[in-house]
N, C-alpha and C positions, 0 to 999 in steps of 0.2 A: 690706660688703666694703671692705676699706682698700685705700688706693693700691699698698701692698709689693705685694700678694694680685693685685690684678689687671695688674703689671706681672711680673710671674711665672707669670702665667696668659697672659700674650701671651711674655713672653720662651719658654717650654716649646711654644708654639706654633708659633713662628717654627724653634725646635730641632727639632722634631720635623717641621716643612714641610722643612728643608734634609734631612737625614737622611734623607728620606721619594725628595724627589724628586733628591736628589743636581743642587741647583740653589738660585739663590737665587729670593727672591720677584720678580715682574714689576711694572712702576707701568703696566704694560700691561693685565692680565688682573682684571678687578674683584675676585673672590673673592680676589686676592692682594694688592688694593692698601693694606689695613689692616696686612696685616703688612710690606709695605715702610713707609708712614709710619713705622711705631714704630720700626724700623730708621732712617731718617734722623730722625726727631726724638731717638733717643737719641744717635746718634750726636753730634748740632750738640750737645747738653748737654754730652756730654762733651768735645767740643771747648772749648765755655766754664768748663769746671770744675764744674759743675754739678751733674755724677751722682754719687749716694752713693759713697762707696768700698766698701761690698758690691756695690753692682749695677755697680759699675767691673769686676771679676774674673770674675764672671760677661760682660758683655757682651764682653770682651776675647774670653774662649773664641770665643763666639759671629762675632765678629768674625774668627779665624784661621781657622775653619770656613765662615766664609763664602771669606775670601780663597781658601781650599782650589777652590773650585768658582765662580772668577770668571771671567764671559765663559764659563760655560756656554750651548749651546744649549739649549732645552726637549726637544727634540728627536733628541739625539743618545742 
């Protein structure tokens, strides 16, 4: 499995957790705390210029989708 392949197999994860629970992922709830890292560790790449410009387009979506459901409760 190449790095694209598994950074696309968490990106579609993290899409489909939001989507799912109309929330973002917690660095609280262990079952969720892999898909936060990948969330802040893509995020700091792209802050330093880092991320490919494919996977830039894609995270951006990801990114207003999140903004969309920020300061969500779990609960609500």
């Amino acid at each position: 499995m190449t790095q694209d392949e598994r950074w696309s197999i968490r990106y579609n994860e993290v899409l489909t957790f939001i989507e799912t629970n109309r929330r973002n992922p917690s660095k609280y709830a262990p079952e969720e705390r892999n898909m936060y890292n990948y969330i802040k560790h893509t995020r700091k790449q792209m802050n330093q210029g880092l991320l490919k410009p494919e996977r830039m387009k894609e995270f951006e979506k990801l990114m207003a989708l999140m903004e969309q459901y920020k300061r969500k409760n779990q609960y609500q």
